[in-house]
Each structure stands twice: as structure tokens, then as C-alpha cells.
C-alpha positions in Angstrom: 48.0 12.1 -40.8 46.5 12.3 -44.2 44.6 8.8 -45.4 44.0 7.9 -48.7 41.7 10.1 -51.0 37.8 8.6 -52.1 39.4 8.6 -55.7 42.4 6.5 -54.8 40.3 3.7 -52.8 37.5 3.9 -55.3 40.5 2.7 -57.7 41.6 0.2 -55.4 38.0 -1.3 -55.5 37.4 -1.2 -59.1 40.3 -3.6 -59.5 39.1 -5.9 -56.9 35.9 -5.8 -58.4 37.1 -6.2 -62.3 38.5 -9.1 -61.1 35.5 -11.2 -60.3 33.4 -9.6 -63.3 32.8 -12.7 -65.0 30.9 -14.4 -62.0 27.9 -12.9 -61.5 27.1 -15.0 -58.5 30.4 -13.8 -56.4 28.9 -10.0 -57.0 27.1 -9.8 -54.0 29.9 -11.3 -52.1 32.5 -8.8 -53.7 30.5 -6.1 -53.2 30.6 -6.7 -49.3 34.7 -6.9 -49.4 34.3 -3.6 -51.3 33.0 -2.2 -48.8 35.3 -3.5 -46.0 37.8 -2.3 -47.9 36.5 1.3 -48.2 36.0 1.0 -44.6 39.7 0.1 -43.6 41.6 2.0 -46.2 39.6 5.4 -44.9 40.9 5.1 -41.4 44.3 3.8 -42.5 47.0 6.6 -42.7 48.6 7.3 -45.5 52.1 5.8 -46.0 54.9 5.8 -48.6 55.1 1.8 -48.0 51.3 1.0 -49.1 51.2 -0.2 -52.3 47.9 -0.3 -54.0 49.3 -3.0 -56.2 50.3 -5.4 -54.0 46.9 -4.9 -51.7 44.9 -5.5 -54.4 47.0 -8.9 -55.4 46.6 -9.8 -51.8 43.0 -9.5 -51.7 42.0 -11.5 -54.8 44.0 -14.1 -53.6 41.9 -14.3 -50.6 38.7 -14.6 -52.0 40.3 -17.3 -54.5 41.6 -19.4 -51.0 38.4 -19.2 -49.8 36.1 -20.1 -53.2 35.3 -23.6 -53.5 36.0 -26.4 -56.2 33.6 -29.1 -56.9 35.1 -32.8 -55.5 37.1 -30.7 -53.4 38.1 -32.3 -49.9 36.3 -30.0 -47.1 35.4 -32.1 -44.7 31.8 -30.3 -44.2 30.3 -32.7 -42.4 32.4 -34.5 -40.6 33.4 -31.2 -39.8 30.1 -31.6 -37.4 33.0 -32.8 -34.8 31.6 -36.4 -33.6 34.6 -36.6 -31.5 38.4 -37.1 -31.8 38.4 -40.8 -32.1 35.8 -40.7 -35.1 36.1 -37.2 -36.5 39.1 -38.4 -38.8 37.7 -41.5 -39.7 34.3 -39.6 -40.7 36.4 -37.2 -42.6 37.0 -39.9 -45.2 33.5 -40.8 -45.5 32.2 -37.4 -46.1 35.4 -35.8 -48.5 33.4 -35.9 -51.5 30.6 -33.0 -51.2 30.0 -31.8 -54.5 29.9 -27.7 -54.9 26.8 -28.2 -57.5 23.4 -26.2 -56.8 21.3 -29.6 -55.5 23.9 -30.1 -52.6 24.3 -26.3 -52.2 20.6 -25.8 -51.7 20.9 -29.2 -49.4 23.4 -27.8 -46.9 21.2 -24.7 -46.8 18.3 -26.5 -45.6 20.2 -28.7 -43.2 21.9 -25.1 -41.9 18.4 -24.1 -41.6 17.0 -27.0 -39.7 19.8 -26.8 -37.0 19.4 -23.4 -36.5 15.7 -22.8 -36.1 15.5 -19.9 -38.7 13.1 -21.6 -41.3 10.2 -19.2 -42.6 8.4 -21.8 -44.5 7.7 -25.6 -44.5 8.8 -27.6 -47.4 7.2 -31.2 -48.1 8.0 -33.4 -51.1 4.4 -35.1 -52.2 5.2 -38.5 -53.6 1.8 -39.6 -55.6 0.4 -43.2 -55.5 0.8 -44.4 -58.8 4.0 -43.7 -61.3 1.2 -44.1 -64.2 -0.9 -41.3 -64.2 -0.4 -39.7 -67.3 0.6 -35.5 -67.7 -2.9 -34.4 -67.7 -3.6 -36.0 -64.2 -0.4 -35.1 -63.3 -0.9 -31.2 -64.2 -4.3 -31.4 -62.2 -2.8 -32.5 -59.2 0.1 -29.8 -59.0 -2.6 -27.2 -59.6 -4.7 -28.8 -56.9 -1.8 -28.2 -54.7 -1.8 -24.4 -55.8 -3.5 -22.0 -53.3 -6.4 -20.2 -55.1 -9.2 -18.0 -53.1 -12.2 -17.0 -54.7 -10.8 -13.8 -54.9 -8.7 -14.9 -57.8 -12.1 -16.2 -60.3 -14.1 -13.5 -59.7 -14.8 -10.5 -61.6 -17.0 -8.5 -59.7 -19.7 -8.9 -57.0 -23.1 -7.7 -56.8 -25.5 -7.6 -53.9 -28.7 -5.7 -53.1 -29.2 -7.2 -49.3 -31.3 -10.3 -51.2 -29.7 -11.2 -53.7 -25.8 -12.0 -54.0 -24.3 -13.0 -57.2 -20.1 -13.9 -57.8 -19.6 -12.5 -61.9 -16.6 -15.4 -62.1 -14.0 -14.6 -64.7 -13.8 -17.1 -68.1 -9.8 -16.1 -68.6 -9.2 -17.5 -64.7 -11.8 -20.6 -64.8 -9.8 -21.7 -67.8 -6.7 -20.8 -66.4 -6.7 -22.9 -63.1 -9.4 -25.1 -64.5 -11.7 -24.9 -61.9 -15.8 -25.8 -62.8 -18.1 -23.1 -61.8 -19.8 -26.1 -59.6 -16.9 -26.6 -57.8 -16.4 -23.2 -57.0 -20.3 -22.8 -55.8 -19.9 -25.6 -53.5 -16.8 -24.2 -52.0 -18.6 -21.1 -51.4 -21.7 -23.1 -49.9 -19.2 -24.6 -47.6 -17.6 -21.8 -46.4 -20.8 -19.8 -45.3 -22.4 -22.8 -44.0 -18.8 -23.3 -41.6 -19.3 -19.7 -41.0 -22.8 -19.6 -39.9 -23.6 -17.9 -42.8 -27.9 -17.8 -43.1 -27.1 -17.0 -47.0 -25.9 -20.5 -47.6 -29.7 -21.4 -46.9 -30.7 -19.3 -49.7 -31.7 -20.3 -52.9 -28.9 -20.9 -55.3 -28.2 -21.3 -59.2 -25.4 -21.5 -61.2 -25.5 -19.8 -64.4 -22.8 -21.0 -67.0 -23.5 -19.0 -69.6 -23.4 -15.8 -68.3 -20.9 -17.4 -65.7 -22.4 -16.2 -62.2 -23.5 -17.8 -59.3 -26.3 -16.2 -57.7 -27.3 -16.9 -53.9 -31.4 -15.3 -53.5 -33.6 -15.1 -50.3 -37.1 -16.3 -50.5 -37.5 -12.8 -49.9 -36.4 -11.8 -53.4 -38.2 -14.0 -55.4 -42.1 -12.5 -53.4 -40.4 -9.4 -54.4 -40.3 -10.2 -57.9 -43.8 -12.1 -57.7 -45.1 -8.8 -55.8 -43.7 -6.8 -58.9 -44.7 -8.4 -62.1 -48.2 -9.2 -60.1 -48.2 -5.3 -59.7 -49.1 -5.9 -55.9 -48.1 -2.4 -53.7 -45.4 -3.5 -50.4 -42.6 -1.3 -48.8 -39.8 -3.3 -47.5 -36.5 -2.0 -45.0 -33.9 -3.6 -43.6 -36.3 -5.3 -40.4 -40.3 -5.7 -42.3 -41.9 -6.1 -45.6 -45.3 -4.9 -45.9 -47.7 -5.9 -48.6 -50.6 -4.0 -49.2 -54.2 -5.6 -49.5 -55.9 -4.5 -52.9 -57.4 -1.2 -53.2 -55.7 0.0 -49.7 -53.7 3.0 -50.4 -50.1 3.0 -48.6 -49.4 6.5 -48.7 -52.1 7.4 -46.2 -50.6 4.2 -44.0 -47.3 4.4 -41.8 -46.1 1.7 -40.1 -44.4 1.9 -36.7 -41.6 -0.1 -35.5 -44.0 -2.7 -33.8 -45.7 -3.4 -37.4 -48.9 -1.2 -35.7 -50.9 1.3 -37.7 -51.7 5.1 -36.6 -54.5 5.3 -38.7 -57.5 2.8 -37.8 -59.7 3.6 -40.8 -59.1 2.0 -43.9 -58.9 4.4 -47.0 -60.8 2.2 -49.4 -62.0 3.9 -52.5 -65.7 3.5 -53.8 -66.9 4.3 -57.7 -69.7 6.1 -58.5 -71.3 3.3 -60.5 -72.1 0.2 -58.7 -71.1 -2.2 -61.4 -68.0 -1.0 -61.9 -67.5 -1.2 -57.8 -69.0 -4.6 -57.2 -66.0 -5.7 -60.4 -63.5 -3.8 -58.6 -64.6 -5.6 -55.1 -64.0 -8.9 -56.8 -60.9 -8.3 -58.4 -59.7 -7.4 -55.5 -60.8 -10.3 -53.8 -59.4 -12.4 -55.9 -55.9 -10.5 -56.3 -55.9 -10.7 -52.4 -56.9 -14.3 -52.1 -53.8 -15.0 -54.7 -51.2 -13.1 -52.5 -52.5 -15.4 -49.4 -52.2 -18.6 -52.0 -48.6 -17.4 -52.5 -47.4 -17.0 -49.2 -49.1 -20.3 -48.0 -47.6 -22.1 -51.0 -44.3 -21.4 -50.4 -44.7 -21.0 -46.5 -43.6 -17.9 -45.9 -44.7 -17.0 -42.8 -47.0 -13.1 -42.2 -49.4 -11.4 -39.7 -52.3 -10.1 -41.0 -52.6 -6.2 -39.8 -55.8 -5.5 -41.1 -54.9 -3.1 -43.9 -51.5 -5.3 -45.2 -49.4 -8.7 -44.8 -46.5 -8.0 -42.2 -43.7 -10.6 -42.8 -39.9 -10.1 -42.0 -37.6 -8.9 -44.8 -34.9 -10.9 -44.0 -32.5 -8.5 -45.0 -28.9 -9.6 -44.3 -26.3 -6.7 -44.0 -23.1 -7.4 -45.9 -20.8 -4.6 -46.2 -17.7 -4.7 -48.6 -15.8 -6.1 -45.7 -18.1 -8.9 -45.3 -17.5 -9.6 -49.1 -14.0 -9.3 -49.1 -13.9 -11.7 -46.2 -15.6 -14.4 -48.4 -13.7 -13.3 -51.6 -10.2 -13.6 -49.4 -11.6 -17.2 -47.5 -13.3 -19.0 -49.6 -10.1 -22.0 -50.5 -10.7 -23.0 -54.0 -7.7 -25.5 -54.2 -4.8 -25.9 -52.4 -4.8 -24.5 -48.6 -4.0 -21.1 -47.1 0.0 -20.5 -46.6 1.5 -22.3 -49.7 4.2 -19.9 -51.4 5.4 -22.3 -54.1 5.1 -25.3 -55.7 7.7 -26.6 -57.9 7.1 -30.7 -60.1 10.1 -32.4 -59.8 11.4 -35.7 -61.6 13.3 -38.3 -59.7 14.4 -41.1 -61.6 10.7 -42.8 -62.8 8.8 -40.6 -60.0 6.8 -37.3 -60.7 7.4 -35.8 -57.1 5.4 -31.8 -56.4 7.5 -30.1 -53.9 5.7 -27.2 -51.7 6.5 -24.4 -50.0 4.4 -22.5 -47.3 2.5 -22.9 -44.0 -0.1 -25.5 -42.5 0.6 -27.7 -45.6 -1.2 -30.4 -43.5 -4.5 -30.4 -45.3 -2.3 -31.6 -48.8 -1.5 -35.1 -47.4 -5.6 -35.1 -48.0 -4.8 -35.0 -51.6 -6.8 -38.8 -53.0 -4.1 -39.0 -55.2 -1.1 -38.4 -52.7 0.6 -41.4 -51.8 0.8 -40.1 -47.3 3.4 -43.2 -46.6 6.0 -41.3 -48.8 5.3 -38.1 -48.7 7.6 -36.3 -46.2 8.4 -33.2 -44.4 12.0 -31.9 -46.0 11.9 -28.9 -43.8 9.8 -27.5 -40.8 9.2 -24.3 -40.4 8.1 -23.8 -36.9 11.2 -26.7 -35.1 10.2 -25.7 -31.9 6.7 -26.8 -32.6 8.3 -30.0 -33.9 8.6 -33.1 -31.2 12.2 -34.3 -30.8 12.5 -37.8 -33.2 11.3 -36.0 -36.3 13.8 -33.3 -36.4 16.3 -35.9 -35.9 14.7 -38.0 -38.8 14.4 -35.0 -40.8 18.2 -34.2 -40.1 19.3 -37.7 -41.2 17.1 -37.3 -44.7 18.9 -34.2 -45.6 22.6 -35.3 -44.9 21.6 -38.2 -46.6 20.5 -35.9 -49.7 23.5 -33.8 -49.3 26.1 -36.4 -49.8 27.3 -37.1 -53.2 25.8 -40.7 -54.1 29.1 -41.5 -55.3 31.4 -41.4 -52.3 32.0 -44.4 -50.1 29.6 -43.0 -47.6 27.4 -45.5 -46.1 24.3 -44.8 -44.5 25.4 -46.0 -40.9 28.2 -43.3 -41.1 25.6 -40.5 -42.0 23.3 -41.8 -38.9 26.4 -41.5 -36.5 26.9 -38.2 -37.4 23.1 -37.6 -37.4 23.2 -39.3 -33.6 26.2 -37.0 -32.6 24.6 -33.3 -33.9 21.6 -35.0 -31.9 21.7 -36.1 -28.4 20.1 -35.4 -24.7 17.2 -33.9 -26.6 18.8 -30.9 -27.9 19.6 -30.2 -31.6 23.6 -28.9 -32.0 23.8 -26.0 -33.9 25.1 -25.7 -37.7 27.5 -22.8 -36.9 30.9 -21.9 -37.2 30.1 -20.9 -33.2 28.1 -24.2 -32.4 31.1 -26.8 -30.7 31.9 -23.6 -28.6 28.5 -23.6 -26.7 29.2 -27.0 -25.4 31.4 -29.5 -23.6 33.8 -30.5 -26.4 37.5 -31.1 -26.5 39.3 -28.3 -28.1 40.4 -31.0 -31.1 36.5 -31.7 -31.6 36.2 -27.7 -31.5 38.9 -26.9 -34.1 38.1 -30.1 -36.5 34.7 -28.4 -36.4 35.1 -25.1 -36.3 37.9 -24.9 -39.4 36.3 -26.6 -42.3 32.5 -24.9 -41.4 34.4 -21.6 -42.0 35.6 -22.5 -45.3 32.0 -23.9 -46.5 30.8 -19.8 -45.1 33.1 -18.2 -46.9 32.9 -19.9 -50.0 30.4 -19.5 -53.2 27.6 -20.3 -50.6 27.6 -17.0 -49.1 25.1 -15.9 -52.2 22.8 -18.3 -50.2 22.8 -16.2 -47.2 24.0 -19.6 -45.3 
């Protein structure tokens, strides 16, 4: 039998659809009926009794039955089913849920937290004093931000002796982070990692904005040059030349030994000019020992030159990224967001991320109050302080001008937990357990009308 034709259900839809036009929130949720719709009418026979009219009518009215009204009496959390002798009673404490975006977002989390399906951790940081004024205030939330090294610097420059960060101005003064502070986080890190550059010597250059991390090695190199004293250096030995000794009739093995046992000293013709030569040479060879004594840098003598080790370290661009990507400038590795928020008299920084630990650290974070809002990881999360953190979102969710005391919001807190075990926020939760079939329809019947309403755009 012959269904109905693409055009004719692509009709049927755009009605449905026109409908709703005007709430851009319900579009996601419309666009799913849509395509239930398609689904059904293509398998449905054709039939002189279908009216397109009359199908349309019935499903806009529906989706109105099923939106929700702020004040409206649904039962939500009562709807938890703490038993038939309570669950009407609870009813009338818990009638008065608003349908407004703070409790919206506050029965998402609390669905969240009973089902285990959290990505993120979210912690409310309460700060010690309510007088810090909005420059303090701004320094904190950005302390709070994560920032690697990888977002201050510019480029990065190293020659196997000398490694120097090019930190860019527009991102110092954007996160306000001092080029100090941003050396010493870098000192730290290498010297966690075992790092023998964070023993080097180290500047910080503010005008040209750099920090530069040298070997000893590099500054005899630069003594060596402007000193005009011959050497060869590789990646295992440096080898400086004594005066008047000519290195390209010397080779070196790997052992630091010679192959050539005769030193290739050249004499002058006239005497004077070779005894003047003999002393400068002397002299220029007693300065190079002076040096190296001075700053106690250790060397064999080989007869011909100085052998000392180059102290090369090898740092490849994946050795640099991995400083660039965990060096932790401010904040610590995992946050996603972070969000100031204003309750009542209190400036309160909400985060959102992984391992947020390390931010109760904060000195200006007051750790009594701060508190988890959600966990991430629940089953990593010992027993009581899911149940505490349970009770602190039922007790955000409610409207704070029902009737609802707190002693009701903790029986139903005791009821969704007991015997260790967290019941589920689902329309299918009462049906994995021992309940009454009262307990399982006073639960299951208002949870459904809470999932199909404007929530649904939540993903609930």
C-alpha cells in the first residue's frame, strides 16, 4: 500500500515546526519529534481517514502538555519516592520548583551526581575576607586561570648552552604575570624534573623581555672568543688550545688522546721577535689557567691543550615543548572554566575542570567554605560526601520561597541515600530496587514530566 509522499510529510513537519518558531530553545527538541515523525508517517500506509490537519493539532498539543510553567506543581523531588507514607506529605514540601535557569542548571547537576556521568569537577571558592577590593578580586580569579608557559612565550632559542624564553609583552600584560614570576616557575619545574639546566646561570632581562638560562660552558666560550684563544668543542669535550699550538695538525680521539706526539710549535727567524712571542704566549696561557681556576672549572692538561667536558645538554623540540606545555604559570592543570559569581555581599569564583585540589592552596581562599558542588570522578568519592554534596544541591534547587524546610530536604537526601549505594536520578531508577509499586509510580510519573519538558535542551 502506497505511504505518504517526502513532500507531504515534509509539509506535515513544517507546520509542527512553524509552530514553535519563536522559542529558540525548544528547536533542538522539535527538531527530534521532526524526525520521529518522518520516521512513523514513512512506514504508515496511506489512508483516506489520515488527516494531516488533525495530526498536526494533536502533536503540538503534546509538546504543550509536556512544556513546563514556572511555580508549576511537579512534584520533582518528592517524586524521588521516599515511600508511600511520606511521599504525599513531601509532595507539599517540594511543589514549588521554579522553571528558571539557576534551578534548571541545579537539577542538572544533582541528575549528574546520581548518575555517575560527570566529566568535570565544579568547586565554589569562597575567599576569606568580603573586603578585598576589585583589583584583588580580579587577581585572584586570574590566579585560578590555568596558564602554561606556552601561553607567554614568543619563541625559544637554544644552541645546547644557552636557553633563552622571548616572553610576549601583549600576554604578560594580559594575564599580568611578572617576568620573575614566570622565571621562578620555570626554575621550579626543571629542578622537580631533574633538570641540570636549572643549575645554570640565569638572568632575566626586562627590557628585551627574555629569560636566559647559560652553562658555565658558554660564558669560557665567550671568554675563549673575545680573548681570541683557539678550542673545538662537540657535544662530549671542549678542547682549548695552548698558545702558538696549531689545531689543525691535532686530532683528538674519543679518549681526549693525541695521535701526534710532537708539538707543532712555530719558531721566527729573528730571536727577538721569538723570545716576545715565547712570552706572550706565556702569559696568554698562564691567563687561560687563571680563568679556569677562578671560576673552578675543572680540565686535564694534554700536553698540547686543556681537555674539560662541554657539558652539552641535548634538548630537542620535544624536550622544549615539554617545558613550554608543563611549566604551570597560575592556576593548575585540568581547569576548563572559571566563572565570578555574586551572592548576596560574597564575591564567590566558581571552577570547572580536573585535580582542582591544588586551588584550596589559594592564600586568599577561605578552605572552611569553599566546597565541592560537583565531583567528577563519584566513584573515586568516599560515601558521606556524595551524600553531603547531594543534600547541598537539593538544597540549591529548591525555591527559597516554599515552605520547605531543611529537615524535609535531608529526609529525602537520607532516602535517595542509604546501605551505601546512591539511587539513581532516572525515570528507570525505583525499578532497579525493592519498592512498592505506589513508591514506583509517584516516582516514576512526575520524573518523566521534568524529561520531557524545556529541560531536554540540557541533555538531562
Amino acid at each position: 500500500m502506497e505511504s505518504l509522499s517526502e513532500i507531504e510529510i515534509n509539509c506535515i513537519c513544517d507546520k509542527i515546526s512553524k509552530n514553535f518558531e519563536k522559542d529558540e530553545k525548544l528547536q533542538p527538541y522539535i527538531s527530534e519529534i521532526n524526525d520521529k515523525v518522518r520516521t512513523f508517517l514513512s512506514k504508515k500506509p496511506k489512508s483516506e481517514k489520515f488527516n494531516p490537519d488533525k495530526f498536526v493539532n494533536y502533536i503540538i498539543q503534546k509538546i504543550e502538555d509536556k512544556k513546563i510553567k514556572s511555580n508549576t506543581h511537579v512534584g520533582i523531588l518528592a517524586a524521588q519516592s521516599i515511600g508511600e507514607p511520606v511521599t504525599q506529605l513531601a509532595l507539599s514540601y517540594f511543589h514549588k520548583l521554579n522553571g528558571d535557569k539557576d534551578n534548571i542548571d541545579g537539577v542538572k547537576e544533582l541528575h549528574n551526581i546520581t548518575k555517575n556521568k560527570v566529566d568535570y569537577d565544579v568547586v565554589e571558592f569562597y575567599l576569606k575576607s568580603k573586603d578585598y577590593d576589585s583589583n584583588l578580586k580580579k587577581k585572584i580569579l586570574n590566579s585560578m586561570r590555568y596558564i602554561a608557559l606556552n601561553d607567554v612565550v614568543l619563541d625559544v632559542v637554544y644552541d645546547g648552552f644557552c636557553l633563552r624564553f622571548f616572553l610576549c609583552k601583549q600576554a604578560i600584560f594580559k594575564y599580568k604575570i611578572h617576568p620573575k614570576i614566570i622565571f621562578n616557575c620555570i626554575k621550579e619545574y626543571l629542578e622537580k624534573t631533574g633538570n641540570s639546566i636549572s643549575k645554570w646561570d640565569s638572568i632575566v632581562n626586562l627590557t628585551e623581555l627574555y629569560i636566559e638560562f647559560s652553562q658555565p660552558a658558554s660564558k669560557l666560550l665567550d671568554w675563549l672568543d673575545e680573548n681570541q684563544v683557539e678550542y673545538i668543542v662537540d657535544m662530549e669535550i671542549l678542547c682549548i688550545f695552548k698558545p702558538n699550538i696549531n689545531k689543525n695538525k691535532i686530532k683528538v680521539d674519543e679518549t681526549g688522546e693525541t695521535n701526534d706526539n710532537s708539538p707543532d710549535i712555530s719558531y721566527s727567524d729573528n730571536d727577538d721577535d721569538s723570545n716576545s712571542n715565547e712570552l706572550q704566549n706565556t702569559a696568554k696561557n698562564e691567563l687561560i689557567i687563571n680563568y679556569l681556576n677562578n671560576n673552578k672549572i675543572k680540565f686535564e692538561d694534554k700536553g698540547k691543550y686543556y681537555l674539560l667536558n662541554s657539558d652539552f645538554v641535548e634538548l630537542n623540540n620535544n624536550g622544549i615543548k615539554k617545558i613550554l606545555n608543563n611549566v604551570v604559570l597560575s592556576g593548575t592543570k585540568g581547569v576548563i572554566k572559571v566563572v565570578p559569581k555574586h551572592y548576596n555581599d560574597e564575591f564567590i569564583i566558581e571552577v570547572t575542570g580536573t585535580n582542582l585540589g591544588p586551588l584550596f592552596e589559594n592564600e586568599y581562599v577561605d578552605k572552611d567554605r569553599s566546597r565541592y558542588i560537583v565531583y567528577g570522578n563519584l566513584m573515586d568519592v568516599d560515601f558521606e560526601s556524595r551524600k553531603k554534596n547531594i543534600l547541598k544541591q537539593l538544597q540549591k534547587i529548591v525555591n527559597n520561597g516554599s515552605s520547605c524546610k531543611n529537615q524535609h530536604i535531608e529526609l529525602l537526601t537520607n532516602f535517595m541515600c542509604q546501605d551505601n549505594k546512591i539511587l539513581s536520578m532516572s525515570r528507570f531508577g525505583m525499578k532497579n530496587d525493592n519498592f512498592s509499586f505506589m513508591s514506583k509510580l509517584s516516582f516514576e510519573d512526575p520524573y518523566n514530566k521534568l524529561l520531557n519538558t524545556k529541560l531536554i535542551e540540557y541533555h538531562i
